[in-house]
C-alpha positions as CSV (number, residue, x, y, z in Angstrom):
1,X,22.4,-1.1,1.7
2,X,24.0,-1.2,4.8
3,X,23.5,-1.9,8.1
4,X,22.6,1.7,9.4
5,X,20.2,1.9,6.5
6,X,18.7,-1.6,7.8
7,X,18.2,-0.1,11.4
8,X,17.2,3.2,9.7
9,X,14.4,1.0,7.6
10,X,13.4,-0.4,11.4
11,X,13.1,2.6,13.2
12,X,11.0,4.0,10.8
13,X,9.0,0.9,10.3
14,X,8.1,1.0,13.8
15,X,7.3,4.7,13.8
16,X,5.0,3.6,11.1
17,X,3.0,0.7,12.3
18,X,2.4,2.8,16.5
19,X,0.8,5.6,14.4
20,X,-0.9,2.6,12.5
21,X,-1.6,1.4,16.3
22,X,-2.8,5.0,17.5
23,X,-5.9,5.2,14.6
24,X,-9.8,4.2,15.5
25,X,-10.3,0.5,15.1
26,X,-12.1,1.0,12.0
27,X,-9.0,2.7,10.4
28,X,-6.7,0.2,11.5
29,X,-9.0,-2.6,9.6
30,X,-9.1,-0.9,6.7
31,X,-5.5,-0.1,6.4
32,X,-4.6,-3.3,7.2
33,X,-7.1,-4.3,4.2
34,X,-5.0,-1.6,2.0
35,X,-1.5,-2.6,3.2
36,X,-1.9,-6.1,2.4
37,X,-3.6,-5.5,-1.0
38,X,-0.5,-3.5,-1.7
39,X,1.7,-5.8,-0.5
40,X,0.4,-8.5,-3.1
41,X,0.2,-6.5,-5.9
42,X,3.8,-4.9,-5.4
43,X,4.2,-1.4,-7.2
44,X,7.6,-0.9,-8.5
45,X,7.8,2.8,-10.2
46,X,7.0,5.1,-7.1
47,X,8.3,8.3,-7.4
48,X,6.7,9.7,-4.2
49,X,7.7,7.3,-1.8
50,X,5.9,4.2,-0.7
51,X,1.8,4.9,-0.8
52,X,1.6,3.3,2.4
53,X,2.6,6.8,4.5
54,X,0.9,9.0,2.5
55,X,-2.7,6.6,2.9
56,X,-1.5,7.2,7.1
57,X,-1.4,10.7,6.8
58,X,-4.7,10.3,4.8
59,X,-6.2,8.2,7.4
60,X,-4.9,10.5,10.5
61,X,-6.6,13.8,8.8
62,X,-9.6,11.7,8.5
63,X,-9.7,11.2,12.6
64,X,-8.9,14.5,13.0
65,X,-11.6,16.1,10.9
66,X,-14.2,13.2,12.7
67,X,-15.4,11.3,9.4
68,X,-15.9,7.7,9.2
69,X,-13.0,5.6,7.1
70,X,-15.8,4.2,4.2
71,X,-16.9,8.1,4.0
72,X,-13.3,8.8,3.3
73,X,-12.5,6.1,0.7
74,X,-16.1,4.4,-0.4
75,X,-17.4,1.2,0.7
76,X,-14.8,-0.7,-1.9
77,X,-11.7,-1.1,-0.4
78,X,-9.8,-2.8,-4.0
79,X,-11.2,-0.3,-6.2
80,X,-9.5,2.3,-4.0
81,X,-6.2,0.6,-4.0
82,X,-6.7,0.2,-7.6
83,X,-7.2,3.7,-8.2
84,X,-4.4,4.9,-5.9
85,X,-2.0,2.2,-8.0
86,X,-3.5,3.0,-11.3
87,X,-0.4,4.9,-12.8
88,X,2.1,2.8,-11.2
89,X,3.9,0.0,-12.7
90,X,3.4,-3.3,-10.6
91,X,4.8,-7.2,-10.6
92,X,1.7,-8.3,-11.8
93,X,1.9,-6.0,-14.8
94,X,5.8,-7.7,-15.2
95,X,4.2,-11.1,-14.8
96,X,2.0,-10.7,-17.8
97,X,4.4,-9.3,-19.8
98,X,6.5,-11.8,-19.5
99,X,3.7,-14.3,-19.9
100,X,2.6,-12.4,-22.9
101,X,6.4,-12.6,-24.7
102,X,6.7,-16.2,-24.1
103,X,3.5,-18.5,-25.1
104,X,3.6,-21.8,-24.1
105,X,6.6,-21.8,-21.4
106,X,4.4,-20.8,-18.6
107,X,4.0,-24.8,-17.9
108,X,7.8,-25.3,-18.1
């Protein structure tokens, strides 16, 4: 990676996080909520991209069409990232594979 791709990575970042900035206050909480679940539980195999953009896009038809964020995802904000991650291989599932293969050594 060089250092365009780093500036590239930036720019687009920040692109990213003013639309984040330009959605109801309601939408930003909950994307905040998602973002940070993600985050933590790190998906690794993503074919599409990173989830993050496409939940934006999500979120900005949402506003458009009027609904409220909960009426577009459900009062439980995990068991929509979990379902959105469900297919998708993730550190944690590395971490108890690794746990798994080697009993005893997680002290060590």
């Amino acid at each position: 990676m060089g250092v365009r791709d780093i500036i590239e990575g930036k720019k687009q970042w920040r692109a990213h996080t003013a639309r984040v900035k330009a959605l109801p206050p309601d939408y930003q909480i909950v994307y905040k909520e998602i973002q940070r679940y993600i985050f933590k539980v790190g998906p690794i195999d993503l074919l599409d991209g990173h989830p993050l953009s496409g939940i934006l896009d999500f979120f900005e038809e949402g506003v458009a069409a009027g609904k409220g964020v909960l009426g577009l995802i459900g009062d439980d904000v995990a068991a929509f990232c979990d379902d959105l991650l469900k297919d998708s291989r993730t550190y944690a599932d590395i971490y108890q594979e690794s746990i798994s293969e080697n009993p005893g050594t997680a002290g060590k």
